[in-house]
C-alpha positions in Angstrom: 0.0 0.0 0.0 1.4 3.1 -1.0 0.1 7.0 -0.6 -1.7 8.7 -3.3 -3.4 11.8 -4.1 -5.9 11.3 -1.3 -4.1 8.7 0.7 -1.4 9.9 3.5 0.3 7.6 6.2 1.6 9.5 9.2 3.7 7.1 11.5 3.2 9.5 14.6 0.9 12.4 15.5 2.8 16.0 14.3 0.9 19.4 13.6 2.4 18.7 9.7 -0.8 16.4 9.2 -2.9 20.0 9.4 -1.9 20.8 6.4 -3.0 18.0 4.5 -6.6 18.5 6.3 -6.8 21.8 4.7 -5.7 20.2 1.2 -8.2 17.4 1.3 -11.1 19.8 2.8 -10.3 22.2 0.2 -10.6 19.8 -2.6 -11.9 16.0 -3.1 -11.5 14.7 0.6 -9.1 12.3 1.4 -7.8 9.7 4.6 -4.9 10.2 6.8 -3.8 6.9 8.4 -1.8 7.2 11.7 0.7 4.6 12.9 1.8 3.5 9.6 4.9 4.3 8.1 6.1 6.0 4.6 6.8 2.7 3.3 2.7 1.6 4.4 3.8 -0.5 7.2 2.3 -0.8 10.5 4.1 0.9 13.1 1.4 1.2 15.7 0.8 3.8 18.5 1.2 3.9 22.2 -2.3 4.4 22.9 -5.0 5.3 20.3 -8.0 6.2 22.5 -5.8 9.3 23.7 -4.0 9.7 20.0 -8.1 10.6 18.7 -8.4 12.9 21.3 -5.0 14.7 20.4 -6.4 14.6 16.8 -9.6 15.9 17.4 -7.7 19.1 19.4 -5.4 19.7 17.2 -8.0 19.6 13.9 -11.0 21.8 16.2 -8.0 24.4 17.3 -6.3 24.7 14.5 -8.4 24.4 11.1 -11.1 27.2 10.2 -13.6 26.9 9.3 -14.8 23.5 11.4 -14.0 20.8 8.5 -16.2 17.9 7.9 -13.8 14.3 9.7 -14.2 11.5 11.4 -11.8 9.2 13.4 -11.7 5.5 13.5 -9.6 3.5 15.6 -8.2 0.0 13.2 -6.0 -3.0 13.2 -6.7 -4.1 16.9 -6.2 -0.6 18.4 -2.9 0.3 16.2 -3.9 2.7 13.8 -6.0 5.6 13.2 -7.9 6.6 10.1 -9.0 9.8 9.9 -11.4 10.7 6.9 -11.5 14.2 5.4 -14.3 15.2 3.1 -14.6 17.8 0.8 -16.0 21.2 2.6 -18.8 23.9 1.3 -17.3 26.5 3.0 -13.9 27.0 1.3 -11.0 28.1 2.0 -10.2 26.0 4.7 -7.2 27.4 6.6 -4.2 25.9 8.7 -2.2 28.9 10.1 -4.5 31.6 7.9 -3.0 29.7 4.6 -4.4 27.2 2.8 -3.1 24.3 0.9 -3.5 21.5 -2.1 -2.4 18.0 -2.6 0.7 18.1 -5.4 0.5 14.1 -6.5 1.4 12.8 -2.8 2.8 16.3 -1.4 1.0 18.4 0.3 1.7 22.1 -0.5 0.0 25.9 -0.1 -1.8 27.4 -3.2 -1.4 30.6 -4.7 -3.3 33.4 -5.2 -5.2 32.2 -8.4 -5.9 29.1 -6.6 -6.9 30.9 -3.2 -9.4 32.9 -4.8 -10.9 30.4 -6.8 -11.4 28.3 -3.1 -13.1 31.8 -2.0 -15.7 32.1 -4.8 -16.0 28.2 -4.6 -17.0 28.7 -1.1 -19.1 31.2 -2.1 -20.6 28.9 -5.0 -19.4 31.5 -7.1 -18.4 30.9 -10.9 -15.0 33.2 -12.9 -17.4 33.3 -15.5 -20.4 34.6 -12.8 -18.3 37.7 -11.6 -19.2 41.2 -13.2 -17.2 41.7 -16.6 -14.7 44.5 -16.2 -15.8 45.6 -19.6 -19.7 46.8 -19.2 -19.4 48.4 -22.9 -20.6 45.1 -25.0 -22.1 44.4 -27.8 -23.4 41.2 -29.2 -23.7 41.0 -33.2 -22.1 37.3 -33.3 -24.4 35.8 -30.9 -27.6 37.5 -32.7 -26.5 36.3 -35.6 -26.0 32.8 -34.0 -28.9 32.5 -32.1 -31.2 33.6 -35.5 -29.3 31.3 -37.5 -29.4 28.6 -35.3 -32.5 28.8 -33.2 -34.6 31.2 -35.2 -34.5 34.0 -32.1 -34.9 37.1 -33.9 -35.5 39.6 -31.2 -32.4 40.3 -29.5 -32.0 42.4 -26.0 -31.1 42.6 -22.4 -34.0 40.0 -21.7 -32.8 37.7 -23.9 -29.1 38.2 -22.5 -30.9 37.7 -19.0 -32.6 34.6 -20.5 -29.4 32.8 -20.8 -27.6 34.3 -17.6 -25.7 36.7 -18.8 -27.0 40.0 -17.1 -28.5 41.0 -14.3 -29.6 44.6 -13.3 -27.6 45.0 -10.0 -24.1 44.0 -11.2 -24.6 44.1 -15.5 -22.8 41.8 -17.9 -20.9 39.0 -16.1 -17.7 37.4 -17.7 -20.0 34.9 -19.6 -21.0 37.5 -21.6 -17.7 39.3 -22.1 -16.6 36.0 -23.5 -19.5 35.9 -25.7 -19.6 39.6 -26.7 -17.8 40.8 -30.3 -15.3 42.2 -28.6 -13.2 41.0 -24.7 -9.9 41.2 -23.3 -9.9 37.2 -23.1 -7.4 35.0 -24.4 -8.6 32.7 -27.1 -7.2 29.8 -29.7 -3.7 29.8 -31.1 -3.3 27.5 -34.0 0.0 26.2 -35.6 0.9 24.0 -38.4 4.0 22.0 -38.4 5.7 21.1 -41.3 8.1 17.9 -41.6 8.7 18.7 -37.8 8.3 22.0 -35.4 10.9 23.5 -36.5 9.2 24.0 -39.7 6.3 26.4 -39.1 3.8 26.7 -42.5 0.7 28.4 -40.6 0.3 30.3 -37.5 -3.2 31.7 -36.9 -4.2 33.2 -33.3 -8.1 34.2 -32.9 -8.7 36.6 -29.6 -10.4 39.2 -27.6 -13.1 38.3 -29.8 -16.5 36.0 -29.2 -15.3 32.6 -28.5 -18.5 31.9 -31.3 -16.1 33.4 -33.6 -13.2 32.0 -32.6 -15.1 28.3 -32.8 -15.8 29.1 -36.6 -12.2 30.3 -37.1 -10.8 27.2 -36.1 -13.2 25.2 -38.4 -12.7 27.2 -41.2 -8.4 26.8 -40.7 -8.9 23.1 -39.7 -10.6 22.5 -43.3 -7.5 23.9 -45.0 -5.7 21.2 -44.3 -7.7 18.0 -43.2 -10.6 17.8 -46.0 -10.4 17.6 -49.7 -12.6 16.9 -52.5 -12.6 14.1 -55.1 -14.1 13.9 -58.1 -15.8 11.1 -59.0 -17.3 11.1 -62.3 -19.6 14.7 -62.7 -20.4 14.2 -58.7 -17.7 15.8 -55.9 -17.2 13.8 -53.0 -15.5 15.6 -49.6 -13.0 13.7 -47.6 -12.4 14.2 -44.3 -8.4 13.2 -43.3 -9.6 13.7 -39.0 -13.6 13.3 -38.4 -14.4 17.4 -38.4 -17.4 16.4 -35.8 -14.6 15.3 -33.6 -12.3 18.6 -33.7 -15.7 20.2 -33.4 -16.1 18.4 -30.1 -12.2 19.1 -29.1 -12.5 22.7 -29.5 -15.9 23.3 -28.1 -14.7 21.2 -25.0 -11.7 23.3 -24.3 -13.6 26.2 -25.0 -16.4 25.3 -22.6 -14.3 23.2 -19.5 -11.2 25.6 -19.6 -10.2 27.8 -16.8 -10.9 31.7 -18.0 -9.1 33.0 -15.0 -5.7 32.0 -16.4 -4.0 34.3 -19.2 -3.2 31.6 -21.3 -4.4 30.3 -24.8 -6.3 27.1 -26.1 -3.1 25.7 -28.1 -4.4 23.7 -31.7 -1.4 21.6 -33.0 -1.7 21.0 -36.5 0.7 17.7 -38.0 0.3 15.9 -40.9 -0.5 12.8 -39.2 -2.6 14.4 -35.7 -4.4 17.3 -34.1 -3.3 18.7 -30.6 -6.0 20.4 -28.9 -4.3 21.8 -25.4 -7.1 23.5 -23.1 -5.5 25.5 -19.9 -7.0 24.8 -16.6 -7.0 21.0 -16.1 -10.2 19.4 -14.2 -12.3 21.0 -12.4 -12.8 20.2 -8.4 -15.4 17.3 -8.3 -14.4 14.6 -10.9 -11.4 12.3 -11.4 -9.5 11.9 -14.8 -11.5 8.3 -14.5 -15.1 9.9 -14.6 -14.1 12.2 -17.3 -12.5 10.0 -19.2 -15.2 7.5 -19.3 -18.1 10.1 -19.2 -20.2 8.8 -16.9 -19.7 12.1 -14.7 -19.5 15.8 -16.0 -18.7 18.8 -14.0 -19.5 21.9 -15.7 -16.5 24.3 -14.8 -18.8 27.1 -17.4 -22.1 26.2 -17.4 -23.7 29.6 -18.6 -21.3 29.2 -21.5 -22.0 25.8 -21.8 -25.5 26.4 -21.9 -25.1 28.9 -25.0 -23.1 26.5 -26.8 -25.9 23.5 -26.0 -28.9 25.8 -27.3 -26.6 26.6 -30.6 -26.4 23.2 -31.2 -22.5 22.8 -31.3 -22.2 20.5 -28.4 -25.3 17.9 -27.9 -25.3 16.7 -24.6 -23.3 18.1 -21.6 -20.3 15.9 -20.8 -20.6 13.4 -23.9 -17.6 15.0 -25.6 -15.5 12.6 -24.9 -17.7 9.8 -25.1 -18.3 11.4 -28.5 -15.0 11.8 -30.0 -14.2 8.1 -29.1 -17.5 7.0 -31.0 -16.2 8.7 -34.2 -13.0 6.5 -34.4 -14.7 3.5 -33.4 -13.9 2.1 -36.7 -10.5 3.5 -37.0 -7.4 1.7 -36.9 -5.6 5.0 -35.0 -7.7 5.8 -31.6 -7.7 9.5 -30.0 -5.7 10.2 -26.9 -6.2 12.3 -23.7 -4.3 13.5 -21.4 -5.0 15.0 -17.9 -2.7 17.2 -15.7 -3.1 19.6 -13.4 -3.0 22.3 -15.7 -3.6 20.9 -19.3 -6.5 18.7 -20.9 -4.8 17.4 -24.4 -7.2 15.7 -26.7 -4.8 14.1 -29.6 -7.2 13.1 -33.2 -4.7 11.5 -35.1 -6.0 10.8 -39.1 -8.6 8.6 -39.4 -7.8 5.2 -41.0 -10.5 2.4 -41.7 -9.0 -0.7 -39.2 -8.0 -2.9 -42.3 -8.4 -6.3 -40.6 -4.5 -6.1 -39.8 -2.7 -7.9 -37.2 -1.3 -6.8 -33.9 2.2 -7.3 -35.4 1.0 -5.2 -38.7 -0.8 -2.4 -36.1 2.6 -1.9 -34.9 4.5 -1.4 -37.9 1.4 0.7 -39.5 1.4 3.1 -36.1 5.3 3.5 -36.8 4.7 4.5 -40.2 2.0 6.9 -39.8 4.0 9.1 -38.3 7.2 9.2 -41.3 7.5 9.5 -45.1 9.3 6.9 -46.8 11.1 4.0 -44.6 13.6 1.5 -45.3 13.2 -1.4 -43.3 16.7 -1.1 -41.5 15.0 2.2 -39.8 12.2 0.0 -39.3 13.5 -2.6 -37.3 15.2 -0.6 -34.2 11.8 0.4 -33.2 9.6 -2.7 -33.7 9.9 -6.4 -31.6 11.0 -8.4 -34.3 13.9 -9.2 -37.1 14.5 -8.1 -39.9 13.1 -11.6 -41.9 9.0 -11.0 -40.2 9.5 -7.5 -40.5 10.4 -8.1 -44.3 7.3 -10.9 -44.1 4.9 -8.4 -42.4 5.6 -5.3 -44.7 5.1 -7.6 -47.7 1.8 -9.0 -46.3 0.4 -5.1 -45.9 1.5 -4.4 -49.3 -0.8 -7.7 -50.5 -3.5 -5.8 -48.2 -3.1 -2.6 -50.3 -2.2 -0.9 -46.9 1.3 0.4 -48.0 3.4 1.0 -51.1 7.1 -0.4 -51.5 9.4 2.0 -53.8 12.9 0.7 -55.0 14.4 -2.7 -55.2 17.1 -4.4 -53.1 18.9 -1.9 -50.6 16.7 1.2 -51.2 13.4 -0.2 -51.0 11.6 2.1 -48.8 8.3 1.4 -47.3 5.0 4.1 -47.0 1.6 4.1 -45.8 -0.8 4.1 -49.4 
């Protein structure tokens, strides 16, 4: 047994485990087992009926507000596990600071951090708080909303309607990010070459609507991942990454990311992936496990959320991801996230059919998706086989019409049809 995010093992009874009560009151919870080592081994205390009461002191004397434990004495009177949940009335302070869990460290947060505790304690949004611009206008979301819904009459009531203005306190920062014209950050788009030091694009959309900056995207993500074919006198549009899915990427980092930090949504571009890179991490309230698998959504934005869910570009709340892995359900290449503190990064890599391949084959297709021409000696350092079933295997995907071999003998280079 080791310690974890909301797991801490304190082999005695020191005022160091008050911090760690403020972390895990401040976020998700968490249990602090006494009498066990670093190492999760059973040390034991002298006497646990008094060790309680010296918790209970130190927690009621020390931590403010009151947080929400309770004790229990384990392992035939040895141990002490003390359970921590997450509070409603944040910040919860240990010597007027208060702290975070960093992985399995327990450290103090800083002054973003502390004041998002204080409007979360105050079940208080960013994008709630009174815009510091209160000279808006709204062009892009008339136009949307008529286009979209068929709401032709546009004014404060309907801004009202959708939580964006009140009378005592005006626009709120919902509405700053939806008006024409903000002081937010927004999307930065780049596209790579044959690596990143080759840079053929760079297009940043801000201080704009973030409905704008959604179009913008789509319209530079068409550039390079859709082309037509002709067929005959009909024209038939192919997409190289499902467009519903980068749809889905963008409208997720636009609607889960933290506003609060100066920072842009970062778009990727390669010839063989998307990068979608939202600042802000997960919001208190769901693991990278819920998210990940959908079943739980926590709506960091909901009053932009619930613009974007009337417009029709997301469907449901929370079944982004759910969606994006539907799309590629048939593809040989799946997408990839990524969680961190920080960062959400949602990879779409192009979609291929899956062409009946083998896992062997998978591996050498996934190797060559990502270069130009190959000879199999650059091949071979970077799969789990020889040179004779590479040889075998490459030959076999040619028969499949999956690859193309140029040259003869020594310089016959392998690449993906």
């Amino acid at each position: 047994m080791r310690e974890t995010r909301t797991l801490e093992f304190k082999e005695t009874i020191t005022n160091t485990f008050l911090k760690t009560v403020s972390a895990f009151s401040n976020y998700d919870g968490g249990t602090i087992v006494f009498g066990i080592d670093d190492d999760g081994k059973i040390k034991g205390l002298a006497d646990a009926k008094q060790s309680c009461l010296d918790i209970e002191n130190k927690i009621n004397d020390s931590i403010s507000p009151q947080p929400n434990y309770t004790l229990e004495i384990q392992n035939n009177d040895q141990t002490i596990k003390l359970t921590v949940k997450s509070g409603l009335q944040k910040p919860y302070l240990y010597k007027s600071k208060a702290y975070k869990r960093n992985d399995t460290a327990t450290i103090e947060v800083d002054t973003l951090e502390f004041s998002r505790l204080i409007l979360e304690g105050q079940n208080i949004r960013f994008e709630e708080l009174p815009c510091k611009d209160q000279e808006l206008s709204f062009e892009v979301l008339h136009r949307k909303l008529s286009e979209c819904i068929q709401i032709e009459n546009f004014s404060k009531d309907t801004l009202k309607t959708l939580n964006l203005y009140d009378n005592d306190n005006g626009y709120n920062n919902a509405a700053g990010l939806l008006a024409d014209k903000n002081h937010f950050p927004g999307i930065d788009m780049v596209k790579f070459g044959e690596n990143i030091s080759i840079i053929q694009k760079r297009s940043t959309f801000e201080n704009r609507s973030v409905l704008e900056e959604y179009d913008k995207s789509v319209d530079v993500f068409r550039d390079y991942y859709q082309y037509e074919v002709i067929q005959g006198i009909d024209r038939k549009k192919v997409e190289k990454i499902p467009e519903a899915a980068f749809r889905e990427a963008i409208a997720n980092a636009l609607i889960h990311r933290a506003w609060d930090v100066e920072a842009q949504i970062r778009v990727l571009m390669f010839d063989d992936r998307i990068e979608v890179i939202s600042p802000g991490g997960l919001p208190s309230g769901i693991t990278r496990e819920e998210y990940l698998s959908g079943k739980l959504s926590v709506l960091r934005n909901r009053n932009l959320a619930n613009v974007f869910y009337r417009l029709g570009f997301v469907e449901i709340f929370g079944t982004g991801i759910t969606r994006i892995k539907q799309l590629y359900e048939e593809g040989l290449m799946k997408p990839e996230f990524e969680v961190s503190e920080n960062t959400i990064k949602i990879v779409l890599p192009l979609f291929e059919k899956n062409m009946n391949l083998s896992e062997d084959e998978k591996i050498i297709y996934r190797l060559l998706s990502r270069t130009m021409l190959k000879p199999v000696s650059e091949i071979i350092p970077y799969v789990p086989f020889g040179k004779s079933k590479t040889t075998k295997l490459l030959k076999e995907m040619e028969q499949k019409g999956v690859i193309d071999i140029h040259g003869k003998g020594r310089g016959t280079k392998y690449i993906i049809r």
